[in-house]
N, C-alpha and C positions, 0 to 999 in steps of 0.2 A: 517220455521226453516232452516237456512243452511246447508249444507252439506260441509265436510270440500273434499270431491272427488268427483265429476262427471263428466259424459259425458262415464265411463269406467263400464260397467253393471254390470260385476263382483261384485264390490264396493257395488254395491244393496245390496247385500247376504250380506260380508262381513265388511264394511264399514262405509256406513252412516246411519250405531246403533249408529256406533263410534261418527262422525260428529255432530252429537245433541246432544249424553248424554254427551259430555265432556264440554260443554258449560251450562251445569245443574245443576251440583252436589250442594247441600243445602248450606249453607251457616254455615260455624265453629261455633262451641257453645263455648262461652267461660269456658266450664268447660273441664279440659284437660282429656283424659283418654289414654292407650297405642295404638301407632297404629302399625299396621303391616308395612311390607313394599311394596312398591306398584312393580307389577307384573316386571319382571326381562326384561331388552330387548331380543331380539330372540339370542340365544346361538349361538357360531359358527358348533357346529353340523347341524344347521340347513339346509335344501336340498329343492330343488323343490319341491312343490309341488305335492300331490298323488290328481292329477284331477280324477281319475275314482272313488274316495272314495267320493272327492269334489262333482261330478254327483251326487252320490247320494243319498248324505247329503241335496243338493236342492232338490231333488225329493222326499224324506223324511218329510221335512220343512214343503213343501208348497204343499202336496199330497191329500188335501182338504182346505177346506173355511171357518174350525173352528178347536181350539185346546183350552184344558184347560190344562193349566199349573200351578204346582206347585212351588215356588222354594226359598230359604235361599239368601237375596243378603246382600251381607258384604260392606261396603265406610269407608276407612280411606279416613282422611282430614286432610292435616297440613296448616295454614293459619298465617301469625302475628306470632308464635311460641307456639301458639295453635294445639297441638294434638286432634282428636276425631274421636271415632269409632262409627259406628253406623248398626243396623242389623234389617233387616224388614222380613216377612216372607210375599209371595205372592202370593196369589191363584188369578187369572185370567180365566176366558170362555173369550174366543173372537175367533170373526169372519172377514171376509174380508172386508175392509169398515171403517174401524175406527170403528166397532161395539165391545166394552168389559165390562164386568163387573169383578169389581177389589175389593180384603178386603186386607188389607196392616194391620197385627200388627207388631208392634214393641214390640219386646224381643229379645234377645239372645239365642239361642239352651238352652234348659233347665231352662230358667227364665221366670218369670211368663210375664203376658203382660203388656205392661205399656200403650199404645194407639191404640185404632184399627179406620181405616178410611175405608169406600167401595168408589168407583168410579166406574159410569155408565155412559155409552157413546151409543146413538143413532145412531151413525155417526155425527151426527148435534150439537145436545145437550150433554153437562158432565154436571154431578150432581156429586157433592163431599157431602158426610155425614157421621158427626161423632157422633153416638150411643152415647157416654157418655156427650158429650155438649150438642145435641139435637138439632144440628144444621145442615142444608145445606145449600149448595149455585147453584149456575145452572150460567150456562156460553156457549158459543157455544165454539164447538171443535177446531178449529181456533185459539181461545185465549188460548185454555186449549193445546194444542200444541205447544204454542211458549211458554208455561209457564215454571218453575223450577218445576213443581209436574209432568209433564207428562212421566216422567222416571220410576215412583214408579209403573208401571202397569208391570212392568219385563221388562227388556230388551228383552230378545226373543217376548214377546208379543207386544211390541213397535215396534218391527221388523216386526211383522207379520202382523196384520192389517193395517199396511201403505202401503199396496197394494189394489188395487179393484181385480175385478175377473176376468178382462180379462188379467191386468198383472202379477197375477198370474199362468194362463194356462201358459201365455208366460214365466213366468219365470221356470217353470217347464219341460216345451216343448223344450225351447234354451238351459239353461244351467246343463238341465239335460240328455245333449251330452256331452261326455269327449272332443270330436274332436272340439266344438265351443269353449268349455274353453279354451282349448289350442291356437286357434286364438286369443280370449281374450285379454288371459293372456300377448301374444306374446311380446314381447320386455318390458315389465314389470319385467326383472329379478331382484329379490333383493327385491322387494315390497311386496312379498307374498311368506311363506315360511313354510316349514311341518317337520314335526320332531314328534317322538312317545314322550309319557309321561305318567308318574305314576301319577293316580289321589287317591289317598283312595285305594291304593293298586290296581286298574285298570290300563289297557293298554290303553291308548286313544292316538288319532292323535291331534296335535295342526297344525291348521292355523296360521302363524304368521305375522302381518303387523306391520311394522315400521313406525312411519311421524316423521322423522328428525327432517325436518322444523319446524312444530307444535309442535313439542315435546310431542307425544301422539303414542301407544303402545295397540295393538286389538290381541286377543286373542282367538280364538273358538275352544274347547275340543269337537271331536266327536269319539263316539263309532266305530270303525273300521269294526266290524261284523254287524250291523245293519244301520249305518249308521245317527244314533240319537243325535241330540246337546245335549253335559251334560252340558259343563259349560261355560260361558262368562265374560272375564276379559277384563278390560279397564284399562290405568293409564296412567297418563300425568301431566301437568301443565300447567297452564293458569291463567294469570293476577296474576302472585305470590303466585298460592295458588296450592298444588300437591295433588295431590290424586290418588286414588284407589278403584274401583269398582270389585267386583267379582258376578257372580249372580250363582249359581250353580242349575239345575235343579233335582228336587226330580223327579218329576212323569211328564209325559205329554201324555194328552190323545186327540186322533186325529178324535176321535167322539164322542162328548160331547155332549149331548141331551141341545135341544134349543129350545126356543117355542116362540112367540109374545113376551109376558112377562119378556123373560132376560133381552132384554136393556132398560127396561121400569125401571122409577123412579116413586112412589107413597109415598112421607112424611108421616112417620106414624103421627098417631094424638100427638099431642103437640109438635111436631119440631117446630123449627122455621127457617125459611129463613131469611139468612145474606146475606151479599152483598162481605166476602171475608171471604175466610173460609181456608184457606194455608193448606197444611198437612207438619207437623211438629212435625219429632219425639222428642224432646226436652220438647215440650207441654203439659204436663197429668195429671189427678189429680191421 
């Protein structure tokens, strides 16, 4: 999968979430429904970055080799003059490796559910299954990486196991110094920018990156006193069609019991194995 910045580390952290999921986002349903409007560019309030908060917001992140995350992800899509909203709720365990296990329903904060899919990852192998069809599929991770479904595991968690374990000490060792971000960062003014904001009546710091060129807008809400991702906004346009991603984190827990058995897949009796199993929230009975 491409990354739309590299060569600049920073961008790891930051970044190339951005770089993959905007080249993902589902494909319009032709049933219109209202959408939001997609995340605002960076204000002119906006200021240098608070790198010692940045420090240790990485050191935060990636302070072990597994995390279970909770979280609400919101995608407006306008495409053709096609509006749609769409809302998944996403519980993830993963660890360093490409190792996660993922249950995605789709409903809206207080509506009942209309599809639930899990995704299990090896490292090697994904298994997509959906309980109400009674179907999977298995694919190696490679394929399931360059796919349109590989987003629905959360953003942060997308973030998170795309590292192994050595470049994660490293990323926690390097740019969990204020004084290297600052080299970094160095002659990058205007590409990375900080500014407080009111989330749900909280004070949070917003990261903010602009790509002009691209036409795509990153976003990272973090807790000031602790130092914790709350929430992750994307928006951009590509190939005529705009959109808006929000993933907001409920809960995330930084030692999540793991056994042999998480990233392992066993079909319960009467599934059946298909050969293309998409998850799509549109799809349900």
């Amino acid at each position: 999968m491409s990354k739309l910045l590299s060569g600049i580390a920073i961008a790891t952290l930051l970044i190339s979430l951005t770089g993959t999921t905007q080249a993902q986002v589902p494909p319009a349903s032709p049933t219109p429904t209202p959408q939001s409007q997609p995340a605002a560019p960076v204000p002119s309030t906006a200021t240098t970055p608070d790198l010692s908060l940045l420090s240790k917001a990485v050191g935060v992140f990636w302070q072990t080799d597994r995390a279970e995350t909770k979280s609400q992800m919101t995608i407006d899509v306008a495409a053709d003059g096609t509006k749609i909203k769409m809302y998944a709720q996403i519980e993830t365990i993963a660890q360093i490796g490409n190792k996660f296990v993922t249950k995605i329903t789709f409903a809206a904060p207080g509506e009942s559910t209309k599809s639930t899919y899990k995704i299990i990852s090896n490292g090697k192998k994904v298994w997509i299954y959906r309980p109400d069809s009674r179907q999977y599929m298995e694919t190696t991770f490679a394929k399931f990486n360059d796919s349109s479904d590989s987003f629905w595991i959360g953003t942060s968690s997308f973030l998170f196991t795309s590292l192994n374990e050595a470049e994660r000490r490293d990323m926690v060792g390097t740019f969990g110094d204020r004084n290297i971000l600052a080299t970094v960062l160095k002659g990058q003014s205007g590409d990375l920018q900080g500014r407080n904001q009111q989330l749900d009546g909280e004070e949070l710091y917003n990261y903010s990156y602009e790509n002009k060129t691209e036409n795509w807008t990153f976003n990272g809400l973090i807790q000031p006193q602790t130092g914790v991702l709350k929430q992750i906004e994307i928006a951009g346009k590509s190939k005529g069609m705009t959109f808006s991603i929000s993933d907001k984190i409920i809960s995330r827990n930084s030692q999540p019991s793991i056994s042999t058995k998480t990233f392992k897949f066993s079909p319960p009796k009467g599934v059946k194995k298909v050969k293309l199993l998409e998850i799509d929230p549109f799809n349900f009975k």
